[in-house]
N, C-alpha and C positions, 0 to 999 in steps of 0.2 A: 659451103663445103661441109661433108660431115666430118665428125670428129667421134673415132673411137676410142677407149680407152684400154680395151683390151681384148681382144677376139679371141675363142677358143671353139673349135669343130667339135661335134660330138656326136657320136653316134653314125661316124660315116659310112657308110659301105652301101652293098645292094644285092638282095635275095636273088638266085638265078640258078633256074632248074638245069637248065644244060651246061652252066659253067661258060659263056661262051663272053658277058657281058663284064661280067665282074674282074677283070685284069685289064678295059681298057678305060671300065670308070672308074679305078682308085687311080689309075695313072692321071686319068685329065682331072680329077679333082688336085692332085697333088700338083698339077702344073698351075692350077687355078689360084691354088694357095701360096706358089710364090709369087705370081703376075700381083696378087693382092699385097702382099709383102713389097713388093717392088714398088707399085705406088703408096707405100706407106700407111697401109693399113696394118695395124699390127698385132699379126697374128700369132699366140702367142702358144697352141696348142691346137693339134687333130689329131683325137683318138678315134680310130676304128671302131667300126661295129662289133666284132667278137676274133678273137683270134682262132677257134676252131669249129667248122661247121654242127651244129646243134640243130635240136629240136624247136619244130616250129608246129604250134601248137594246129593249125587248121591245115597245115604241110606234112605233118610229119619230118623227115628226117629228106625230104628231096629237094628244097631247094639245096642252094650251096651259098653260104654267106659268111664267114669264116676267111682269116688269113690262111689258115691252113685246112687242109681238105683234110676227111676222115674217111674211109673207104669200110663202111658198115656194113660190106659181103664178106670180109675174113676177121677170121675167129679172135686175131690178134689185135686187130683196130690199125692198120698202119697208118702213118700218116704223110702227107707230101707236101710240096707248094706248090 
């Protein structure tokens, strides 16, 4: 059996040009991470990739990878979830 001593996620999330993928892969990693929890793995941290979409350096600003979206066609920056 393994045995861990402490798990921690990092860096989770996923690039994605249309926004279309990225709200049903943090949910299934987050049910992944209690099913793990469940059998006793213990996990004891999952920090996201970036909380507001950014620059990507071979992307520019199209994907979408951020907890929060940034809408970089008004002059204001608004922001949503």
């Amino acid at each position: 059996a393994l045995r861990f001593h402490s798990v921690v996620i990092t860096e989770a999330g996923i690039a994605d040009a249309t926004d279309m993928l990225r709200p049903a892969h943090l949910v299934e990693h987050l049910l992944a991470v209690r099913e793990a929890q469940r059998l006793g793995v213990p996990v004891h941290g999952f920090v996201y990739g970036a909380v507001s979409d950014g620059w990507e350096w071979a992307d520019g600003y199209c994907p979408k990878a951020g907890l929060v979206a940034v809408n970089r066609s008004a002059a204001d920056l608004p922001r949503s979830r």
